[in-house]
C-alpha positions in Angstrom: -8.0 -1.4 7.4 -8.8 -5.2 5.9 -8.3 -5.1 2.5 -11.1 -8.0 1.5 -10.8 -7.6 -2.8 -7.7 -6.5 -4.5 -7.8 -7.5 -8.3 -6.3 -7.0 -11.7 -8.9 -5.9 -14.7 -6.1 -6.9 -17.1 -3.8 -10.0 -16.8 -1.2 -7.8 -18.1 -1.0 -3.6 -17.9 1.4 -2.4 -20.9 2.5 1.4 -21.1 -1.0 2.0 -19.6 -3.1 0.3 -21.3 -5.9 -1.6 -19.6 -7.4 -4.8 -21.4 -10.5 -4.9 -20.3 -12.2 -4.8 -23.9 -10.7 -2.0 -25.3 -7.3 -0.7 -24.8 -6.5 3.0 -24.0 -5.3 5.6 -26.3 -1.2 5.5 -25.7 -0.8 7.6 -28.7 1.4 10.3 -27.4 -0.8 12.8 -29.7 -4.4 12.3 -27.6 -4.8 12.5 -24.5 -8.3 12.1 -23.9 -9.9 12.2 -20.8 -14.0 11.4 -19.7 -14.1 14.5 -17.2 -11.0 15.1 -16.2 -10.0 11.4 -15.8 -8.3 9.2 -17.8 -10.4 6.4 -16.8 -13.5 6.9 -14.8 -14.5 4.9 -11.5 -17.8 5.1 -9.9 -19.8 2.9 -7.6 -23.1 2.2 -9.0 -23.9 0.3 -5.6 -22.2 -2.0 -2.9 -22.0 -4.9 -5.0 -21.0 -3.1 -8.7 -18.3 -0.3 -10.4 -18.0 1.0 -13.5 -15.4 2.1 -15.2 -15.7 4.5 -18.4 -12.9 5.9 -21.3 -12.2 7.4 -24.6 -10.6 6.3 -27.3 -10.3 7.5 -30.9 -11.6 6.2 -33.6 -8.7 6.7 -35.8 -4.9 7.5 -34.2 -4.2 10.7 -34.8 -0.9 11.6 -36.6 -0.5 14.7 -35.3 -1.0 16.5 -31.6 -4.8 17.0 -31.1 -5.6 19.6 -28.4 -8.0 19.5 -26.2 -10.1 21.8 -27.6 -10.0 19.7 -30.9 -12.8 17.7 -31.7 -12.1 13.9 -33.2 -14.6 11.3 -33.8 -14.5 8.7 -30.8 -16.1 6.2 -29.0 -17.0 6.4 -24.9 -16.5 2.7 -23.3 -18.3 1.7 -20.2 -17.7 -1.6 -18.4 -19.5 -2.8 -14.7 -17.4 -5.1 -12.9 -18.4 -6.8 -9.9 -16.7 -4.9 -6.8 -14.9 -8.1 -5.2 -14.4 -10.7 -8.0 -13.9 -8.1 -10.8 -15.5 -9.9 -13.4 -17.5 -8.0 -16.0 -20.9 -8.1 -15.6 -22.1 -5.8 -18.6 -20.8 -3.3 -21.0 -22.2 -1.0 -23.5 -20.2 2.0 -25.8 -21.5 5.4 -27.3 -20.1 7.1 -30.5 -19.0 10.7 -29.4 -17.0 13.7 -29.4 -13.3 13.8 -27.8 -14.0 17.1 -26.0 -16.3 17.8 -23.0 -17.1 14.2 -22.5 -18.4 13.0 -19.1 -20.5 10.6 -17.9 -22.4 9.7 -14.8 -24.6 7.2 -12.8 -27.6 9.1 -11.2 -29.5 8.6 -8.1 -32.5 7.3 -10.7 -30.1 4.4 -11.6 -29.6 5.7 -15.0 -27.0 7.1 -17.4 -25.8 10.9 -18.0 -23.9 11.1 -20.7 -22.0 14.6 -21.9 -20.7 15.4 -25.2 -20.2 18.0 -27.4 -22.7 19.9 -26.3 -25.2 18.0 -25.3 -26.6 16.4 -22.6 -28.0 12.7 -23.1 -29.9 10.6 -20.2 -29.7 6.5 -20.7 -31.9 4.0 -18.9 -30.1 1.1 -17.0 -30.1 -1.0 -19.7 -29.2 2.0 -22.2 -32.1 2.8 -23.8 -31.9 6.7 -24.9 -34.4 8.0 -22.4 -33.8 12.0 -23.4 -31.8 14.2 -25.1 -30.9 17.9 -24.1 -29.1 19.6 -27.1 -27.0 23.1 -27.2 -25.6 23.4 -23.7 -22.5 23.1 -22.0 -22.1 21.2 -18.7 -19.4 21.5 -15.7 -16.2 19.7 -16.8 -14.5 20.6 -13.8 -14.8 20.2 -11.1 -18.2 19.1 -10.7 -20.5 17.1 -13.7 -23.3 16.3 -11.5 -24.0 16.5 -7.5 -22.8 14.3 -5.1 -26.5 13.0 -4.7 -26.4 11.9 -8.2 -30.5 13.9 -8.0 -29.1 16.8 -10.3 -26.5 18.5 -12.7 -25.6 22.2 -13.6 -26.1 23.8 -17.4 -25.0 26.3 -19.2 -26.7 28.1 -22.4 -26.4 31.2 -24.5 -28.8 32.7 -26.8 -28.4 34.0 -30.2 -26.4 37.5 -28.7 -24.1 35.5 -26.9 -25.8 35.8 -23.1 -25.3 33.5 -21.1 -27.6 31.4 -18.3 -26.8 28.6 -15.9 -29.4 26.1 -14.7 -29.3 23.3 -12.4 -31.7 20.2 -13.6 -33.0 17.4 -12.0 -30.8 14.6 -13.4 -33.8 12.5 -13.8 -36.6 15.2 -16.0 -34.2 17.7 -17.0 -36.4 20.6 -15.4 -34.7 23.0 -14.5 -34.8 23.4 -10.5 -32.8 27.1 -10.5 -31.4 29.5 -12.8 -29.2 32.5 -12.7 -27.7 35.0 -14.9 -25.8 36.7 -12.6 -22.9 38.9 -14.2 -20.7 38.7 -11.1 -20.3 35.0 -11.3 -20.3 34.6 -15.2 -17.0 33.4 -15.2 -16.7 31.4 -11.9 -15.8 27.8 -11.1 -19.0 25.9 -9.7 -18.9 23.6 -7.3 -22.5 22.3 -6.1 -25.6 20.1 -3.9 -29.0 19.4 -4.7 -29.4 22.9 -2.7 -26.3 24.8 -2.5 -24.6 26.3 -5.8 -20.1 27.6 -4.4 -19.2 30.4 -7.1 -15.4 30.4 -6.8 -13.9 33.2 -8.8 -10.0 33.1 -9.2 -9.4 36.9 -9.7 -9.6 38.6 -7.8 -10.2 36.2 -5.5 -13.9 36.0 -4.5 -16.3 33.4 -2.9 -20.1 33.4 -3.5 -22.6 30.9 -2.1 -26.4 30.7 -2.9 -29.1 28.9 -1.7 -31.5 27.1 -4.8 -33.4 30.0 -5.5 -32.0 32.5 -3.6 -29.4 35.3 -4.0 -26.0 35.1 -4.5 -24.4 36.8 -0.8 -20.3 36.6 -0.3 -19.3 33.4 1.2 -15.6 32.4 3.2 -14.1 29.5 5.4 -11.2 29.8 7.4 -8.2 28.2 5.5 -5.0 30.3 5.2 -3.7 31.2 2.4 -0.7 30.0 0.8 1.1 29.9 -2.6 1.4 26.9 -5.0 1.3 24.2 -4.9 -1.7 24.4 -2.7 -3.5 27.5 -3.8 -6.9 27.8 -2.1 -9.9 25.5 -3.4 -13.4 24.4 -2.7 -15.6 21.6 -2.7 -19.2 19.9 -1.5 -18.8 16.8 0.1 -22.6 16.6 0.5 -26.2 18.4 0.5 -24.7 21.2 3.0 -20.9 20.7 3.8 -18.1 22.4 2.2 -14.7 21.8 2.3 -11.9 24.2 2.1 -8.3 23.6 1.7 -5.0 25.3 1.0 -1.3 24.2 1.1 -1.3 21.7 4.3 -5.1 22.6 6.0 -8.1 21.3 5.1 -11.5 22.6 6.2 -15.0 21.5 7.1 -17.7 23.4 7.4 -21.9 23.5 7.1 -23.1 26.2 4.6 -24.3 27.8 7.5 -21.4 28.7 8.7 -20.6 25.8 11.7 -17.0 24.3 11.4 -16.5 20.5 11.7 -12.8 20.5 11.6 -9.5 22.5 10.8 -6.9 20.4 10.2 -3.8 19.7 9.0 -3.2 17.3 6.2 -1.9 14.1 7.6 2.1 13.6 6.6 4.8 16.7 6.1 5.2 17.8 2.6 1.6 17.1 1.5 -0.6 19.0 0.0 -4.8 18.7 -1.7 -4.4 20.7 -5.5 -7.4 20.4 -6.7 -10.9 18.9 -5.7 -11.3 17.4 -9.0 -9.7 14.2 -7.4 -11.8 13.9 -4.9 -14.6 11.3 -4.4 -17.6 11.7 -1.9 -20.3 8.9 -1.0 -23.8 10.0 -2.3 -25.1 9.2 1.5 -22.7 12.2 2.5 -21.0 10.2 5.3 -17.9 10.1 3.7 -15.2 11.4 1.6 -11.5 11.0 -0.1 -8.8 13.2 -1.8 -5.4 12.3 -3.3 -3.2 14.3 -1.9 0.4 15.0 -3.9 3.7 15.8 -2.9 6.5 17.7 -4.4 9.6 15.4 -6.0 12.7 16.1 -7.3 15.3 18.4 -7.1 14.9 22.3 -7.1 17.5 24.8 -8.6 16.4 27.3 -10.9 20.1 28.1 -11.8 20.1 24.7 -13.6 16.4 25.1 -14.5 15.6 22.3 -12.5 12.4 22.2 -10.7 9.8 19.3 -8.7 7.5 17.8 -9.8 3.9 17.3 -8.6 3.1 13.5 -7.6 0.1 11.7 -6.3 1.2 10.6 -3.0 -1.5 9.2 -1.2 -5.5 8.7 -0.8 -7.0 9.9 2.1 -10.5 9.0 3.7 -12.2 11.2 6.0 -15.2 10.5 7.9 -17.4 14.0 8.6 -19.2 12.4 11.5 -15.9 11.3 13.2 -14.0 14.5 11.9 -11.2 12.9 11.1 -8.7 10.6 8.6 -10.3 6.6 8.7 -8.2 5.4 6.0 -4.5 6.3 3.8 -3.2 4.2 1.6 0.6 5.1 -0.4 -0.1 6.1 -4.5 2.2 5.1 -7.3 2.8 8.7 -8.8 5.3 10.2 -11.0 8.8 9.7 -10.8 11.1 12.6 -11.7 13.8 10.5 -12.9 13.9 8.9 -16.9 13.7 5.3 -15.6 9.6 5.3 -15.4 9.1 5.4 -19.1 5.0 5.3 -19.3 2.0 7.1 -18.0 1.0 7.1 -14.3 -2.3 8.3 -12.7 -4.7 7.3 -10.2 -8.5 7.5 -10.2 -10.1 6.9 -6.7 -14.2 7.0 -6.3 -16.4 5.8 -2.8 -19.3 3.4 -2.8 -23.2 4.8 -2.1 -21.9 3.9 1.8 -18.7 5.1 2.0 -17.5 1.2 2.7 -15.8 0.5 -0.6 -12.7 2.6 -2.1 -11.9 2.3 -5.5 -8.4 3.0 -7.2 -8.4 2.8 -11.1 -4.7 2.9 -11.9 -2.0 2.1 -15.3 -1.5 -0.5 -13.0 -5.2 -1.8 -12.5 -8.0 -1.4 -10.4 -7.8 -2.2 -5.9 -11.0 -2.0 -4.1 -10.5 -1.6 -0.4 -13.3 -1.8 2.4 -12.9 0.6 4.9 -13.4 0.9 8.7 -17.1 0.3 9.9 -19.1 3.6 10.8 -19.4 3.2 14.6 
């Protein structure tokens, strides 16, 4: 557990603003987010991050939803991973609604916004453009490979199609149209599409090109916080949690572990904020906690709070690495915005924490 680089992007963080460049939106009518994310982290190697927001081009002065679309700009820096210092940077006018971004295995830039898909060479040179579809906002923008990226389109009388794309050509590798999972939640490989539909509560798993046949791993049920979720943490392993257990399993069907979620009280609520290494070694969740008190005669109820990261290592089926989060405080003395971003290195050495407080990168124990 050496922790070799711990930096600061900004000499000072104010009511979480990072001053990197650009400061974020602390408007308290936008919110926006690239993802789900208030600030993106992603490895593009060993050596280099990135880190990626929004901000408006005009402060709004009133509450913008987030289905409302305002004219903004997408900033991307690349630090070096253990001295921190910016090594390039580059910005794209855009939409504040379905914005994401991401680094392919190509070495080159994805860029989501209002509806459509753009692909950026490494030094940002538009390379493609894919117009009039919708891409995966949650939980999953592009697999953990970085090789491809689910679609959505609809034609003039409103059907609908799904296709995943290579994230370097754009050709479309599979396609479905499948009414059972037109309103699913899609988690995907380069090879395996999860279907998770919420009610009733349904699991489908296909293989590219194949059919779609009922899918299930054993993780108990529970009520929230904790309600059942899904996620690929490479080509062919899913993970499956609820309340305190977490699951491991091939798409095949062979369990790597059933556990339970190391510390009392702690619980995985969405897969979202999760991170896996694109060699598939690897992978990390926050996990939350409850805080505060609870009395519905009062109407007084807990919050949810990051807790902690945790890093798993499939080959050793088990926890390699926790370190404590900053979360949110139920009481009135913290006064500003807290979150926590986490993403893994290509090798599933480096952890990164993007934070209102900063960015930490950590290396983590040698594979043995």
């Amino acid at each position: 557990m050496l922790h070799r680089a711990s930096f600061q992007v900004a000499e000072s963080i104010l009511h979480g603003a990072l001053n990197i460049g650009y400061k974020l939106s602390v408007s308290r009518n936008f919110r926006p987010t690239v993802g789900v994310d208030r600030v993106k982290i992603q490895f593009l190697d060993d050596q280099r991050l990135s880190l990626a927001w929004l901000t408006p081009d005009e402060i709004p002065q009133k509450p913008i939803g987030p289905s409302n679309n305002v004219p903004s700009h997408l900033h991307l820096r690349i630090l070096d991973s253990r001295s921190g210092q910016q090594t390039a940077s580059y910005e794209w006018p855009c939409s504040s609604t379905g914005v994401n971004l991401a680094y392919t295995a190509a070495g080159q830039w994805l860029v989501s916004s209002d509806q459509t898909v753009t692909l950026y060479s490494s030094s940002f040179d538009k390379v493609r453009v894919l117009p009039d579809i919708r891409t995966e906002r949650f939980p999953t923008f592009i697999s953990p490979s970085g090789r491809t990226f689910l679609s959505h389109v609809s034609d003039s009388h409103g059907a609908w199609s799904a296709q995943l794309r290579d994230s370097a050509t754009f050709d479309v590798l599979d396609s479905w149209t499948d009414a059972r999972v037109a309103k699913a939640h899609f988690t995907y490989s380069d090879h395996f599409i999860l279907a998770q539909i919420t009610d009733p509560r349904t699991l489908y798993l296909r293989k590219g090109g194949g059919d779609w046949n009922p899918y299930s791993i054993s993780v108990r049920d529970s009520q929230p916080p904790g309600t059942i979720g899904y996620g690929l943490v490479n080509e062919d392993t899913i993970a499956g949690f609820a309340g305190p257990t977490l699951a491991l399993e091939t798409a095949e069907g062979t369990e790597l572990f059933n556990s339970t979620l190391p510390g009392a009280g702690l619980y995985l609520p969405s897969w979202s904020m999760a991170a896996t290494s694109t060699q598939g070694e690897r992978f990390a969740v926050i996990l939350d906690r409850s805080r505060g008190l609870s009395n519905p005669n009062l109407d007084l109820y807990p919050l949810q709070s990051q807790d902690r990261v945790v890093v798993y290592s499939i080959s050793k089926r088990s926890a390699i690495f926790s370190i404590k989060l900053k979360g949110i405080s139920p009481w009135p003395t913290q006064t500003h915005e807290v979150w926590n971003v986490i993403a893994l290195s290509p090798d599933g050495q480096l952890l990164g924490i993007v934070s209102d407080e900063g960015v930490r990168v950590y290396v983590l124990p040698p594979a043995m």
